[in-house]
Backbone bond lengths (Angstrom), bond angles and torsions (degrees), N, CA, C in turn:
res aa  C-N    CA-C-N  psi(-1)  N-CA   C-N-CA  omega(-1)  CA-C   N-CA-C  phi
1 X - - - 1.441 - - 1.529 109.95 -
2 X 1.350 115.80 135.23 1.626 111.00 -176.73 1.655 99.12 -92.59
3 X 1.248 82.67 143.00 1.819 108.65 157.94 1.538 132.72 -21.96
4 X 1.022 154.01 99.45 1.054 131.56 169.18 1.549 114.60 -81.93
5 X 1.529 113.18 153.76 1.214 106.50 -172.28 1.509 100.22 -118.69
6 X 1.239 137.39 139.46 1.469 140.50 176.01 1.412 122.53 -127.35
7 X 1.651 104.06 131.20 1.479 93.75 -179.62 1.255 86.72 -150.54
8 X 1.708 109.72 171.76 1.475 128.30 -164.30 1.329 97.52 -133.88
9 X 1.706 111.81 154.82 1.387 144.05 177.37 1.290 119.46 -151.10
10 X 1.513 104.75 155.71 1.732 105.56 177.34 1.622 68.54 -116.27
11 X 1.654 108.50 150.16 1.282 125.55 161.68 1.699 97.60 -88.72
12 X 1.505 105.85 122.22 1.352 117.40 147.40 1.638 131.10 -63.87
13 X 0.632 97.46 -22.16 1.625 107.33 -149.91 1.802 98.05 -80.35
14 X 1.539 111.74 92.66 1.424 142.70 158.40 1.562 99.57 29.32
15 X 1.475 106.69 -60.68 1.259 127.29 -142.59 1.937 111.00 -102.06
16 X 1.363 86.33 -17.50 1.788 106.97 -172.91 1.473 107.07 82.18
17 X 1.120 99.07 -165.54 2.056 104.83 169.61 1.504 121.80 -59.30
18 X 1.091 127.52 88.32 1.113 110.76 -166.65 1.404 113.37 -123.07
19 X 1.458 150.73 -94.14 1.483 145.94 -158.73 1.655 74.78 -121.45
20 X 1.159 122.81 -103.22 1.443 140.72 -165.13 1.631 113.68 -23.37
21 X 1.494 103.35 -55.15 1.238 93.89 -170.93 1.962 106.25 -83.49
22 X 1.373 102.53 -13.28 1.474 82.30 169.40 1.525 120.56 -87.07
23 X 1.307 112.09 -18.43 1.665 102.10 151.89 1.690 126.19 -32.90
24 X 1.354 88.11 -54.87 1.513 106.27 -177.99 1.436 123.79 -36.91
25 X 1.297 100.62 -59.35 1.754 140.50 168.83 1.413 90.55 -23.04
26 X 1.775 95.84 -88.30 1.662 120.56 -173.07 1.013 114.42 -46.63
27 X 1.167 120.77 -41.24 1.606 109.00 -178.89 1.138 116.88 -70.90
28 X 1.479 120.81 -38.46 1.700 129.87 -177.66 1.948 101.09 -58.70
29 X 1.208 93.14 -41.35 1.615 106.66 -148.61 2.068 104.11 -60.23
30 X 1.760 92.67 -59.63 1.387 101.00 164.30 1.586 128.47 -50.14
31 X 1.321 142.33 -8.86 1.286 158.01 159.96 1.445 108.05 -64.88
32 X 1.183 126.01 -34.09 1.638 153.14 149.53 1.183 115.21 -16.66
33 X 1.549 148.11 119.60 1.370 128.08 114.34 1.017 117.60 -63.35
34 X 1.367 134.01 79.29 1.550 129.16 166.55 1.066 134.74 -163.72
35 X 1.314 152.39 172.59 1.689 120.60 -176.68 1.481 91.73 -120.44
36 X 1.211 107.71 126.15 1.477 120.40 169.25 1.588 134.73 -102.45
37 X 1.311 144.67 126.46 0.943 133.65 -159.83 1.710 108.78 -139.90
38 X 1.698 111.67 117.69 1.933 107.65 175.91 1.489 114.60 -84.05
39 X 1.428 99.99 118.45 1.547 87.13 -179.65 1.795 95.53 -112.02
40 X 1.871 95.99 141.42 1.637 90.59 177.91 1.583 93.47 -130.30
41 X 1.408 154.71 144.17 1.387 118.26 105.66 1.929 80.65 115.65
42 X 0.912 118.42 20.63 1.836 126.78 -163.96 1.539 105.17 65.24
43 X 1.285 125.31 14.66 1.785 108.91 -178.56 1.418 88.50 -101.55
44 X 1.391 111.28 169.84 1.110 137.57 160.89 1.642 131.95 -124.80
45 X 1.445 121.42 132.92 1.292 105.66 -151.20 2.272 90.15 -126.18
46 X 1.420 101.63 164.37 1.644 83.09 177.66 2.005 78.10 -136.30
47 X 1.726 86.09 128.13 1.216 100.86 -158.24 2.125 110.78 -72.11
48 X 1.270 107.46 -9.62 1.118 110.32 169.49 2.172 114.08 -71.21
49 X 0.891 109.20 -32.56 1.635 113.55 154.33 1.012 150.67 -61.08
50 X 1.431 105.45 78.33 2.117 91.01 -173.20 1.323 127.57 -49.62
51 X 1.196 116.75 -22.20 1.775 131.39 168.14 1.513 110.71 -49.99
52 X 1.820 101.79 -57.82 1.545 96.70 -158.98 1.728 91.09 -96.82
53 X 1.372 140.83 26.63 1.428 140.53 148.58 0.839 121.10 -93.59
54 X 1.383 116.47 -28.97 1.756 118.79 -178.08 1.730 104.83 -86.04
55 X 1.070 122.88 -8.84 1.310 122.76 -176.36 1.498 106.22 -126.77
56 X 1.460 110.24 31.99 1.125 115.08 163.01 1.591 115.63 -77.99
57 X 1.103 112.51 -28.76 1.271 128.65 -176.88 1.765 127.38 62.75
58 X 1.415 88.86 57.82 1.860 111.87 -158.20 1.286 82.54 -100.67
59 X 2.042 121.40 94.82 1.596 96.49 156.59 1.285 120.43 -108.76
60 X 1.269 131.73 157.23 1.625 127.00 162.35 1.191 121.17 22.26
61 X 1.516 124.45 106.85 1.387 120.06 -174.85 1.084 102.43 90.29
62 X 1.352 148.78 -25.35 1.378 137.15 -164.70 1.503 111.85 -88.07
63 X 1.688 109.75 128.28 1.283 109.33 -177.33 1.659 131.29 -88.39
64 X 1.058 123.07 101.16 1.600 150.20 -145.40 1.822 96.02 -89.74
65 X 1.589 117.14 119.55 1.754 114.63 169.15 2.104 85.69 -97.49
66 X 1.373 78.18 140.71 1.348 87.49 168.44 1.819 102.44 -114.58
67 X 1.753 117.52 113.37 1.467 110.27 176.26 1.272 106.81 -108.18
68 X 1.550 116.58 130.77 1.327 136.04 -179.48 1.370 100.23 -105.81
69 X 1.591 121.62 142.65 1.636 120.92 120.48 1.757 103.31 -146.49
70 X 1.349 70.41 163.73 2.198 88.12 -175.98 1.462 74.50 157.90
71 X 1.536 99.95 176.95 1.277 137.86 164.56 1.598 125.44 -69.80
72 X 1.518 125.54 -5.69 1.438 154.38 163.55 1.844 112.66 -103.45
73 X 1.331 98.63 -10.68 1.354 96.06 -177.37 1.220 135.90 -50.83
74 X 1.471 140.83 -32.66 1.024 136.25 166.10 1.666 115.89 -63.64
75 X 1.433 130.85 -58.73 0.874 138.48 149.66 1.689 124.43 -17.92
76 X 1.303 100.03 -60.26 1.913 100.42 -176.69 1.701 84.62 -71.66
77 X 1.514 158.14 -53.56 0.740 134.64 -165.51 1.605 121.94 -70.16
78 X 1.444 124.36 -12.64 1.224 130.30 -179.89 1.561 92.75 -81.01
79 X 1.112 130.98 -37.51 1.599 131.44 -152.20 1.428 107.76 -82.78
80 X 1.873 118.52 -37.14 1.226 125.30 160.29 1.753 116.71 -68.43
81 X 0.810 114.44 -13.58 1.323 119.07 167.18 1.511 126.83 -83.69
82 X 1.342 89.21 -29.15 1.757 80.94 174.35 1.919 102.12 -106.49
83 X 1.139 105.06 11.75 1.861 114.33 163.48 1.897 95.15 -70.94
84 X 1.483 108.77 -75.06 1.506 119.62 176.42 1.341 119.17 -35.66
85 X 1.791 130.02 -57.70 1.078 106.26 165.41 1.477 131.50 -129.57
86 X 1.856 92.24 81.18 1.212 118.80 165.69 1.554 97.01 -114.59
87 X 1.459 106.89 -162.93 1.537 116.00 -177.17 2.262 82.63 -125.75
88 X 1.095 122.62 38.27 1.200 112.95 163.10 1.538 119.46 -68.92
89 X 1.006 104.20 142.73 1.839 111.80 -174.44 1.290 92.78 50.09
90 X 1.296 128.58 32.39 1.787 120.01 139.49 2.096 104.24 -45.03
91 X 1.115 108.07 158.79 1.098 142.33 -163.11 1.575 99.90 -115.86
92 X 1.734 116.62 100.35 1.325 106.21 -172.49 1.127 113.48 -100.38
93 X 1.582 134.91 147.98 1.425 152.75 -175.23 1.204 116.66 -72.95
């Protein structure tokens, strides 16, 4: 049985999860051997989906587990983590 790997974030990002930064997600995520999944709030999100990330409903302040396994797993979970608390796909003024 593989590993799961778990890590936590507060999303910074002004706006929460929203269009941009779940691009971000997806794009990071697919580079991945691994299956990744955001869980916030009892939802569950599978981070290769911009559908089921953007309707994760992760806003500002909200604390996000990111669960990895594959053989990239630690890694795709460090990489979504520093998507969450960055200001990537911030929303500029």
């Amino acid at each position: 049985m593989e590993e799961t790997i778990v890590r936590k974030a507060k999303v910074v990002n002004a706006h929460g999860i929203h269009a941009r930064p779940s691009h971000a997600i997806v794009s990071a995520a697919v580079d991945f051997e691994a299956t990744i999944e955001l869980r916030c709030d009892g939802r569950v999100a599978d981070a290769r989906s911009i559908l089921s990330v953007m309707t994760l409903g992760a806003v500002h302040g909200a604390e996000v587990e990111v669960h990895a396994t594959g053989p990239q797993a630690k890694e795709a979970a460090e990489r979504v983590v520093e998507i969450l608390l960055s200001c990537e796909g911030q929303a500029h003024s």
